[in-house]
DOMARVO-18494 format. One record per residue (C-alpha): residue number from 0; residue in three letters; chain; y negated, z, x. Coordinates in pm, whole numbers, always signed. Layout:
BEGIN
SITE  balum  fikol  lumgu      c2      c3      c1
SITE    NUM    Ala      A       Y       Z       X
...
//
This chain:
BEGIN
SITE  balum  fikol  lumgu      c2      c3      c1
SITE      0    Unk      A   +4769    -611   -9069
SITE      1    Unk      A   +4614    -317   -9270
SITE      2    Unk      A   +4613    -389   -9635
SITE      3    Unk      A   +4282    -424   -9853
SITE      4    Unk      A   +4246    -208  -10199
SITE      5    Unk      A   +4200    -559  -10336
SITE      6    Unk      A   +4512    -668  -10209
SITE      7    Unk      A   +4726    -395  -10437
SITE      8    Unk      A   +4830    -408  -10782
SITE      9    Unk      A   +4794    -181  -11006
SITE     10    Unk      A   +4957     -72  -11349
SITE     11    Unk      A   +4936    +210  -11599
SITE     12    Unk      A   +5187    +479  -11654
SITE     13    Unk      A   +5353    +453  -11966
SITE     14    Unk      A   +5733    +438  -12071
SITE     15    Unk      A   +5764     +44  -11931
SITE     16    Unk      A   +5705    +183  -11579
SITE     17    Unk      A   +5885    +513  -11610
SITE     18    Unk      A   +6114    +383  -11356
SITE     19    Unk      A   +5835    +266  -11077
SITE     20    Unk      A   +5684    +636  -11129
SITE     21    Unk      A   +6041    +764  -11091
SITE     22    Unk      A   +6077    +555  -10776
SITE     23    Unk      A   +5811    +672  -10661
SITE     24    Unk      A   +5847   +1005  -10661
SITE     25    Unk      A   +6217   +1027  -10511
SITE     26    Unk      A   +6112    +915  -10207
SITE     27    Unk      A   +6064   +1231  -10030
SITE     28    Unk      A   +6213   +1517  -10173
SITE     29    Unk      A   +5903   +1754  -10192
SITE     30    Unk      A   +5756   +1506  -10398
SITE     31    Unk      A   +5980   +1422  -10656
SITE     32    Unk      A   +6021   +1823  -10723
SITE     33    Unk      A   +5672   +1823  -10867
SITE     34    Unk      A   +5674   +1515  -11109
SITE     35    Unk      A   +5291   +1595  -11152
SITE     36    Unk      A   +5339   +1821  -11376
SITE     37    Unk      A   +5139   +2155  -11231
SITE     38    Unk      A   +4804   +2016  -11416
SITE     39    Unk      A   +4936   +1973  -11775
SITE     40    Unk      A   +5031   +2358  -11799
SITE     41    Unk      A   +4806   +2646  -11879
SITE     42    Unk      A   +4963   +2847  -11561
SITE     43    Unk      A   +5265   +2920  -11340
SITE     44    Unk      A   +5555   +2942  -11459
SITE     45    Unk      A   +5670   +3331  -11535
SITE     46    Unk      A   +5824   +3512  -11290
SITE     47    Unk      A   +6116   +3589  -11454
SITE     48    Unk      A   +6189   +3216  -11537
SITE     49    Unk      A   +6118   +3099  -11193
SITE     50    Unk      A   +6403   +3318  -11069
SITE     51    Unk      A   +6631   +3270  -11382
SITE     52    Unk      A   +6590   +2871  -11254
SITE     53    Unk      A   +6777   +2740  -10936
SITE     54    Unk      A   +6512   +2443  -10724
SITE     55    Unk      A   +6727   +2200  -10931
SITE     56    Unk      A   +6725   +2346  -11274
SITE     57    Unk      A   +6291   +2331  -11207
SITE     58    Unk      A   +6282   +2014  -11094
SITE     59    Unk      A   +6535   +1862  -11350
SITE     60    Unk      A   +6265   +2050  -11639
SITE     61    Unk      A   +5988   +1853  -11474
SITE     62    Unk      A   +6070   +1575  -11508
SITE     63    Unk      A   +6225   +1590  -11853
SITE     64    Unk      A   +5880   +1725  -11955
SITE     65    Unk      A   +5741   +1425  -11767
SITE     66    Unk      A   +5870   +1196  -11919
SITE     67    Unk      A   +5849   +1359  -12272
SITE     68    Unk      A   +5478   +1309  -12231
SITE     69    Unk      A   +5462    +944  -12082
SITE     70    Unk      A   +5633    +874  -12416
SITE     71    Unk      A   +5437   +1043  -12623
SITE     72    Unk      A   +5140    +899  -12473
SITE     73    Unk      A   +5026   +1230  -12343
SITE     74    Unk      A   +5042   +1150  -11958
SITE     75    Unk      A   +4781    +928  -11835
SITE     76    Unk      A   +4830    +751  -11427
SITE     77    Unk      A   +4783    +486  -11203
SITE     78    Unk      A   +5058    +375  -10992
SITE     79    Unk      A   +4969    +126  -10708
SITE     80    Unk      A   +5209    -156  -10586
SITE     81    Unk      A   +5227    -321  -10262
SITE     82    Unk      A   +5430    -660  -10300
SITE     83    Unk      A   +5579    -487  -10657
SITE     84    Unk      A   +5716    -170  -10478
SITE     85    Unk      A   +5531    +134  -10609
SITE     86    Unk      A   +5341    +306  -10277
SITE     87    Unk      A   +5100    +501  -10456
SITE     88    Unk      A   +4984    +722  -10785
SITE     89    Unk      A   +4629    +849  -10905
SITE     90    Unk      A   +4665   +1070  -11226
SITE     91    Unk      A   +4391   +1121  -11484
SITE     92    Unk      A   +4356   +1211  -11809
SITE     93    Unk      A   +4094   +1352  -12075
SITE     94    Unk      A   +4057   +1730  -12072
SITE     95    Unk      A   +4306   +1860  -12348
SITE     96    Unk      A   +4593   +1681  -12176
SITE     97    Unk      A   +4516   +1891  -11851
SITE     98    Unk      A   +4468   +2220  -11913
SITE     99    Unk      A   +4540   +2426  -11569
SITE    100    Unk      A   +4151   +2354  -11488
SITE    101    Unk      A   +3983   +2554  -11736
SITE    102    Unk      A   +4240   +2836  -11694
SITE    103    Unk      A   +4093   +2877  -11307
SITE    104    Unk      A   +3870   +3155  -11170
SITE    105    Unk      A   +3638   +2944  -10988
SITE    106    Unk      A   +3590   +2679  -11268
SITE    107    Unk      A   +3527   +2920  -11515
SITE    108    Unk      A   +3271   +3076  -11322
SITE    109    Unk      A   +3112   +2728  -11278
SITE    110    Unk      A   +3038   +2760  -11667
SITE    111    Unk      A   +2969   +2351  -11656
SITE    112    Unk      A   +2785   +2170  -11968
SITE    113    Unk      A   +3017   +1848  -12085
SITE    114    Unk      A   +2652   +1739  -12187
SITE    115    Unk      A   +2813   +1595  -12513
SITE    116    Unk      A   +3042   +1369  -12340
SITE    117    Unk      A   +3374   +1324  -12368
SITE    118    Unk      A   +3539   +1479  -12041
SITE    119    Unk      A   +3773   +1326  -11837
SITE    120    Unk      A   +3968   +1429  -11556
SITE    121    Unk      A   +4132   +1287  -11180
SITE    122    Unk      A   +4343   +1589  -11043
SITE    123    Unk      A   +4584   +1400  -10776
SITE    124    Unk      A   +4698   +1154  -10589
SITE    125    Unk      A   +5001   +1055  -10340
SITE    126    Unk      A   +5043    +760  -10139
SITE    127    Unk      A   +5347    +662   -9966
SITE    128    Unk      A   +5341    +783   -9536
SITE    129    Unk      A   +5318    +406   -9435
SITE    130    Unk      A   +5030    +330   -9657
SITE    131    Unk      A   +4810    +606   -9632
SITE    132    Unk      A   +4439    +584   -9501
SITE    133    Unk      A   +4497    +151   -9613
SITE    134    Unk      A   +4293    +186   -9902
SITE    135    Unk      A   +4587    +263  -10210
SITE    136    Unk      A   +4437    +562  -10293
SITE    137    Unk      A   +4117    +382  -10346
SITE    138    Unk      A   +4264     +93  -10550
SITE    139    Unk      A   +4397    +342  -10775
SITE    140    Unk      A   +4064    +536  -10779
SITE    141    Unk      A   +3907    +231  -10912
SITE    142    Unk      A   +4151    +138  -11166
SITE    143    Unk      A   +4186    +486  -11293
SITE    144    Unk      A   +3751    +486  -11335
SITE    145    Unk      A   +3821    +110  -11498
SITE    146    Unk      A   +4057    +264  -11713
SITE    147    Unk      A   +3847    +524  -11842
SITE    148    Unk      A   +3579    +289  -11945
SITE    149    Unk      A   +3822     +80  -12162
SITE    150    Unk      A   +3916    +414  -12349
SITE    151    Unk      A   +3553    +435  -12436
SITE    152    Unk      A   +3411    +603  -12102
SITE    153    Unk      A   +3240    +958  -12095
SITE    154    Unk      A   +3178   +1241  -11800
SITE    155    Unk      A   +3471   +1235  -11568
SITE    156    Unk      A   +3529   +1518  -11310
SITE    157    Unk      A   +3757   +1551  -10960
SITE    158    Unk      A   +3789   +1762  -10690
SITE    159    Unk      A   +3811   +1607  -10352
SITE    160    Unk      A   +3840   +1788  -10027
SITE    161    Unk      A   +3620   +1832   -9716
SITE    162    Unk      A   +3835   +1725   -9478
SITE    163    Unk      A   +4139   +1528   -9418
SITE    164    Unk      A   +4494   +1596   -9385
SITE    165    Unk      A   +4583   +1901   -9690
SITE    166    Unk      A   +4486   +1903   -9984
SITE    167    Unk      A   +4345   +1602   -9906
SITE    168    Unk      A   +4653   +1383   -9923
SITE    169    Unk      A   +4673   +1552  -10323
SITE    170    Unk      A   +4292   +1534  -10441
SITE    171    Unk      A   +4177   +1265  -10226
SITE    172    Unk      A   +3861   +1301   -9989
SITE    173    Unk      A   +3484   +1310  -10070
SITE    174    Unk      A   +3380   +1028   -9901
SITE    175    Unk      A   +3599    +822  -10135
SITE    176    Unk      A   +3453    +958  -10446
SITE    177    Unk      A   +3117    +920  -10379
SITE    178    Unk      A   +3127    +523  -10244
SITE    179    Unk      A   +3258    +537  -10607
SITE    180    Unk      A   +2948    +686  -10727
SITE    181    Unk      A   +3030   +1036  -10781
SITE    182    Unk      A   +2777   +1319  -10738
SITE    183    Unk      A   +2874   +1701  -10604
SITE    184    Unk      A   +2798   +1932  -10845
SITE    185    Unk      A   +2898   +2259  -10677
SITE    186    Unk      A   +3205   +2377  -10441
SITE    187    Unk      A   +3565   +2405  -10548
SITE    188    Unk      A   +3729   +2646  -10340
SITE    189    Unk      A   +3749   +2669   -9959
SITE    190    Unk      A   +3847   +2317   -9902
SITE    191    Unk      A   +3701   +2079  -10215
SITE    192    Unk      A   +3424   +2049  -10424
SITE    193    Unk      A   +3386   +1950  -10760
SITE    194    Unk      A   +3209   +1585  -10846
SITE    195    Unk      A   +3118   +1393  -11150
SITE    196    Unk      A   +3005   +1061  -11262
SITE    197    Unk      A   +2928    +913  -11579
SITE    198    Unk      A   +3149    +603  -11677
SITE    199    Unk      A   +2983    +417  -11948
SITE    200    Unk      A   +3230    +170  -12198
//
């Protein structure tokens, strides 16, 4: 029987459940080398560290820095749980904490107004194989948005693709965003586009 988003829990990232994140992201090996970490940085790693650093040394930094964050209270997330084991993840966060946005060509060019508002961002997602396309990525959509209007609301931004498959399995797919009541407000890239919605508190 295909699960409901209703029929998830959901919890916030923070230090207590570190170790559901963790979890999480060991499952496939791909995955737990990136420890969501790409967005909080202004850019790529320099060359000359990248090949200083063996695959493990990288993805032993990530999640050090990861986990620096959650405790700091710099790392903001939704992880999703089907029967308490951790099968999904929807991160988010106000602008400052993820920077690698602004620093891109085609978002500068965009030249967008915050129109006062505090700004708020969704930049991925990842849902377990077996539970992808049964509505986890939505239940942490929603809790992420409900989030965001308990921490006093404002303009929040995403950028979903066109299309299934990549790099829709890591920005999640239009047609999710706007039964959420998101607006496109001009194309991302090839793929995506960027959306918005205000989320009053």
């Amino acid at each position: 029987m295909t699960p409901e988003p209703s029929s998830y829990s959901t919890r916030e990232l923070s230090s207590r459940t570190w170790g559901d994140f963790e979890k999480l992201f060991r499952k496939k090996s791909k995955w737990g080398g990136c420890w969501c970490m790409i967005f909080h940085r202004l850019g790529p790693l320099p060359k000359s560290e990248r090949r200083r650093l063996t695959k493990e040394q990288r993805v032993g930094r990530d999640r050090r820095d990861k986990k620096e964050l959650i405790d700091k209270g710099s790392s903001h997330g939704i992880l999703v749980y089907s029967d308490e084991e951790p099968v999904g993840w929807c991160q988010y966060g106000p602008k400052w904490e993820l920077p690698r946005i602004d620093s891109g060509r085609i978002y500068k060019e965009l030249s967008l107004d915050n129109e006062g508002k505090k700004l708020w961002r969704i930049t991925c997602f990842w849902v377990d194989r077996k539970y992808r396309g049964r509505g986890a990525a939505t239940a942490a959509l929603k809790a992420a948005l409900n989030s965001i209007k308990k921490k006093g609301g404002g303009l929040v931004e995403a950028y979903p693709a066109t299309h299934k498959g990549f790099p829709a399995d890591w920005f999640g797919n239009l047609s999710m965003f706007k039964k959420e009541g998101f607006e496109v407000v001009a194309p991302f890239g090839k793929s995506n586009v960027l959306v918005r919605q205000t989320i009053m508190p």
